[in-house]
C-alpha positions in Angstrom: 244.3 232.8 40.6 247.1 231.7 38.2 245.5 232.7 35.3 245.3 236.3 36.8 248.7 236.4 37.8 249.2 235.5 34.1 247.0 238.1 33.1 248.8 240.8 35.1 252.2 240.0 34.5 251.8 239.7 30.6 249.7 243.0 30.5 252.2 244.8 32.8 255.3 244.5 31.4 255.1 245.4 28.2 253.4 248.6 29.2 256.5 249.4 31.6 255.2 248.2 34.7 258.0 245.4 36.8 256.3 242.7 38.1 256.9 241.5 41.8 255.0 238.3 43.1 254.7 237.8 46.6 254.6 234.3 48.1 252.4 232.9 50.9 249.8 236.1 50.7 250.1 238.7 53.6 252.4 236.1 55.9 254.6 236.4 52.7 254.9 239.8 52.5 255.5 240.2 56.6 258.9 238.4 55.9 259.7 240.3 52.6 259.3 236.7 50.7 259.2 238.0 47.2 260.1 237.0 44.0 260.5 238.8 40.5 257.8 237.3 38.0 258.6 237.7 34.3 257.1 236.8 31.0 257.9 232.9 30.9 258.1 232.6 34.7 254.4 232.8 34.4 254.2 230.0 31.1 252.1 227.3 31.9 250.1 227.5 34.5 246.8 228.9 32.9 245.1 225.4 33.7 246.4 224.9 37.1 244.2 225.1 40.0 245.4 227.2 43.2 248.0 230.1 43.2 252.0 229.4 42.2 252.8 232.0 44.6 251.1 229.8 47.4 248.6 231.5 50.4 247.7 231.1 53.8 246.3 233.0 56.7 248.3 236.0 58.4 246.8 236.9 62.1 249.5 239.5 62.4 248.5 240.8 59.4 245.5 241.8 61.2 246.7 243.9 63.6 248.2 247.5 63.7 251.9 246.2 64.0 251.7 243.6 61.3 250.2 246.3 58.7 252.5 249.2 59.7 255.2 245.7 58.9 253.7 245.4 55.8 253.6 249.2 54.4 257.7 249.5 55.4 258.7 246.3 53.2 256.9 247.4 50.5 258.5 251.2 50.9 261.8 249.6 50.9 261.3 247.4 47.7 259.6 250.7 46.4 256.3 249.0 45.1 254.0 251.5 44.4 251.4 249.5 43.7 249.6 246.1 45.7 247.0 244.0 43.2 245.0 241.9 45.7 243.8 239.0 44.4 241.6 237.3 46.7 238.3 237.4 48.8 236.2 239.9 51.0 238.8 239.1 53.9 241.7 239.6 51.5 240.2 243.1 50.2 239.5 244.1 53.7 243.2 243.6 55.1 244.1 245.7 51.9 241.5 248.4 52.9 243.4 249.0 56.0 246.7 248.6 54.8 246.0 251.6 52.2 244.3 253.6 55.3 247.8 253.2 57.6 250.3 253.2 55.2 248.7 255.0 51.9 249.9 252.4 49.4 247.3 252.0 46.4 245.4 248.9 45.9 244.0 247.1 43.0 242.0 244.4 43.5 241.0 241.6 41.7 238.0 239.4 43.4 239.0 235.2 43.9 236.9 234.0 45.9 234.8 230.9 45.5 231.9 232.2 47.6 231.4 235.1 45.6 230.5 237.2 48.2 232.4 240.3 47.3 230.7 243.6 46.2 231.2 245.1 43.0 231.0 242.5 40.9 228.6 239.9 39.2 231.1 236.9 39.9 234.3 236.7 41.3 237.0 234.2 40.0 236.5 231.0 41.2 233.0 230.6 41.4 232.3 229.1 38.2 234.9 226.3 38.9 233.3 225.7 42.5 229.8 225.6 40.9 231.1 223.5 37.8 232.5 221.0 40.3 230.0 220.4 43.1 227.0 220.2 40.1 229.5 217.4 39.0 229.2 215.4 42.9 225.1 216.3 42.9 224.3 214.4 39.6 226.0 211.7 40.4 224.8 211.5 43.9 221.2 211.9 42.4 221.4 208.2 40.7 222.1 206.9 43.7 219.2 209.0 45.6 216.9 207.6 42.6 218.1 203.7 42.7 217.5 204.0 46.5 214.4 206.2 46.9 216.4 208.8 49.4 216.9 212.0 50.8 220.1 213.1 50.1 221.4 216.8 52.1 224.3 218.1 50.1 226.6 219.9 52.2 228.3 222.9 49.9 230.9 225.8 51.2 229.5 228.7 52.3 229.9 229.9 56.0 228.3 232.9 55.8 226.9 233.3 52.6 224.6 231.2 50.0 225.9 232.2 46.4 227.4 228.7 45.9 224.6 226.6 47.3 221.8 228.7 45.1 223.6 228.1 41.7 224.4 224.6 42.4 221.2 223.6 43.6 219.5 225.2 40.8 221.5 223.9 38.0 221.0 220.4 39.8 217.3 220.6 40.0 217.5 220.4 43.6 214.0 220.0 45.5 215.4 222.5 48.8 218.4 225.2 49.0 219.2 226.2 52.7 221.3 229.0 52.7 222.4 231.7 56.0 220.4 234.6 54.3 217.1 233.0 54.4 215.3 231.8 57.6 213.8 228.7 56.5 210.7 227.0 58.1 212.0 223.1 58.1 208.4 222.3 58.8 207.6 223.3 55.8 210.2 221.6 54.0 209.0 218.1 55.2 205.8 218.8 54.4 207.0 219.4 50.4 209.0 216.5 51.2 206.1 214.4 52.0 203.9 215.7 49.2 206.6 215.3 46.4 206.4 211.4 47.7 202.5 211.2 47.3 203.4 212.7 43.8 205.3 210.0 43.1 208.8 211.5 43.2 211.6 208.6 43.9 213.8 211.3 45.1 214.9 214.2 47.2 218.2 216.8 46.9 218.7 219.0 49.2 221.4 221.1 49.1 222.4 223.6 51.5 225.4 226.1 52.4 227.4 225.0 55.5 226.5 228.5 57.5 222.9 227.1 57.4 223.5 225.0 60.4 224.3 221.7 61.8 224.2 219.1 58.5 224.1 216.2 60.4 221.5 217.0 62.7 219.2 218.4 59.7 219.5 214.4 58.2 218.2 213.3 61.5 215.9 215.6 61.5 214.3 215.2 57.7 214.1 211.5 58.2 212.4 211.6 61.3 209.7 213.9 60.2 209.4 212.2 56.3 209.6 208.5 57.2 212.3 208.8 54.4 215.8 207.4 54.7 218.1 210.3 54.6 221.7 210.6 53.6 224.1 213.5 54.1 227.0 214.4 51.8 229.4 217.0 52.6 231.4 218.1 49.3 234.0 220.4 51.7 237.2 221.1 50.0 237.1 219.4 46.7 235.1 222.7 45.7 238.5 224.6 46.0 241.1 222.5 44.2 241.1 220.9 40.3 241.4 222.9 36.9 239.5 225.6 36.5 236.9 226.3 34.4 236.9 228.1 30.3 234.5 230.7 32.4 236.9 231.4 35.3 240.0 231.6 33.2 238.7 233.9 31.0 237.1 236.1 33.8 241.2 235.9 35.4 241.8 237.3 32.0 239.8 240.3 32.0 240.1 241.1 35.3 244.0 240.9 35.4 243.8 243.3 32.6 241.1 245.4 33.9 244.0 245.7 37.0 246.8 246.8 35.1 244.7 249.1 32.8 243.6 251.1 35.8 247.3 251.1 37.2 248.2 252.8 33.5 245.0 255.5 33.7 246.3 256.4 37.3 243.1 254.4 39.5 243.6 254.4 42.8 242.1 251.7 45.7 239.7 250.3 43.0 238.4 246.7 42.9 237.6 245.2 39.1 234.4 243.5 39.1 232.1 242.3 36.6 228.5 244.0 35.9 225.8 243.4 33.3 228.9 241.8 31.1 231.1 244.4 30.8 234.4 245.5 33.1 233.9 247.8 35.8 235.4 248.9 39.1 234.3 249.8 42.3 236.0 252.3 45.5 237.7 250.1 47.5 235.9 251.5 50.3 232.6 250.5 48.9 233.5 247.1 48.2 234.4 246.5 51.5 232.0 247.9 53.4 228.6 246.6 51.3 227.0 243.8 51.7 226.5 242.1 48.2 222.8 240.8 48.2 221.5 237.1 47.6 220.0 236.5 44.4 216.2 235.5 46.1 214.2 235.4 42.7 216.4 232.1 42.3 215.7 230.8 45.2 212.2 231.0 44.2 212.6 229.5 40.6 214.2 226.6 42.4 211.6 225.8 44.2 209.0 226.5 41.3 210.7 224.2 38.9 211.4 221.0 41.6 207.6 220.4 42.0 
């Protein structure tokens, strides 16, 4: 997120555009905590993890009250303009915002989940991915020295996007995730088989919106006859520098933002598609589902034999 505010602020005002950063998200802008962000007040901070303007979740913001809040601080600061940086939830609360009070909306997907629609992959996601492939391999010496089953716990509550990369890059023999009913029968059974094969090994990763982690252990070494360990990565996946990819993505999506600002784009979301910059209705974004990747799901399970 830092390197998009970067991106904004350095693209903005030298095209005439004043820069105002609002601190602690939505609960920030409830209690008009606001702060003017200029050129070197945005120096340094390209390779820091998190946001300098700080987050954190707004109930009020949710309701009628809290957005009708909102729309009369930013009427009395005279901000014309809100870029969102942030998730599906984020985009959402800006979705309604704009529908109250009519202010226009830029946003700009964060979101380690990479779950919003409109774009390829949102900033973040590379840097969650980067770091939880990092855990898995080392975890799989251990699984190999021991002969075990390890079940790697990723983020993901409702959706699989970081579980599917990571446990493809990481070779992984199984990837659980929400949007697939999975058969755990049949996942002993390759289990089992991989064993006869002579595979010392077993990595299973799986999204936390899959179910109960602890009980699937239980479970896997009950059915295999193979000692089973679980590791859940949790909130490491959100923190630590990000990665060349994600910076650059902040880049050319905090751009993208103020270029449609300058064209006169209204309620648009910047997104990424077959490599180049696009961007997507609000509306849309908010309201479609953005589908699972299942041919990789496949491939995963193709190449672990």
């Amino acid at each position: 997120m830092n390197a998009a505010i970067r991106a904004v602020v350095r693209r903005a005002i030298p095209n005439g555009i004043k820069t105002i950063g609002v601190e602690r998200g939505y609960a920030g802008l409830l209690e008009n905590q606001m702060r003017r962000l200029g050129l070197r007040s945005v120096s340094g901070i390209v390779h820091l993890g998190g946001t300098i303007l700080k987050t954190e979740r707004c109930p009020e913001f949710k309701t009628k009250r809290g957005l009708q809040k909102a729309g009369k601080v930013l009427e009395k600061k005279g901000i014309g303009t809100l870029i969102v940086i942030g998730g599906l939830g984020s985009l959402k609360g800006a979705l309604e915002l704009s529908n109250i009070f009519g202010i226009n909306i830029i946003g700009i997907p964060a979101s380690i989940d990479n779950d919003v629609y409109g774009t390829d992959e949102t900033i973040g996601f590379d840097t969650a991915v980067n770091t939880a492939l990092s855990a898995i391999d080392k975890i799989r010496d251990t699984a190999t020295s021991l002969s075990r089953v390890f079940v790697v716990e990723t983020m993901g509550r409702d959706r699989g996007f970081i579980a599917l990369a990571v446990g493809l890059a990481a070779g992984a023999e199984e990837i659980l995730v929400p949007e697939v009913n999975i058969d755990m029968n049949d996942v002993y059974k390759r289990i089992i088989e991989s064993r006869e094969k002579g595979k010392k090994s077993n990595i299973i990763v799986m999204a936390e919106g899959f179910g109960n982690s602890r009980k699937i252990v239980e479970d896997v070494q009950r059915n295999t006859g193979c000692e089973a360990r679980l590791t859940v990565l949790g909130y490491i996946q959100r923190g630590g520098s990000p990665t060349a990819r994600s910076r650059i993505l902040a880049d050319l999506f905090g751009s993208k933002a103020v270029e449609l600002i300058l064209n006169g784009e209204e309620n648009k979301v910047v997104g990424l598609s077959n490599g180049g910059l696009i961007s997507t209705d609000l509306s849309k974004s908010c309201k479609s589902e953005k589908p699972l990747d299942l041919s990789m799901l496949q491939l995963a399970r193709e190449l672990a034999i």
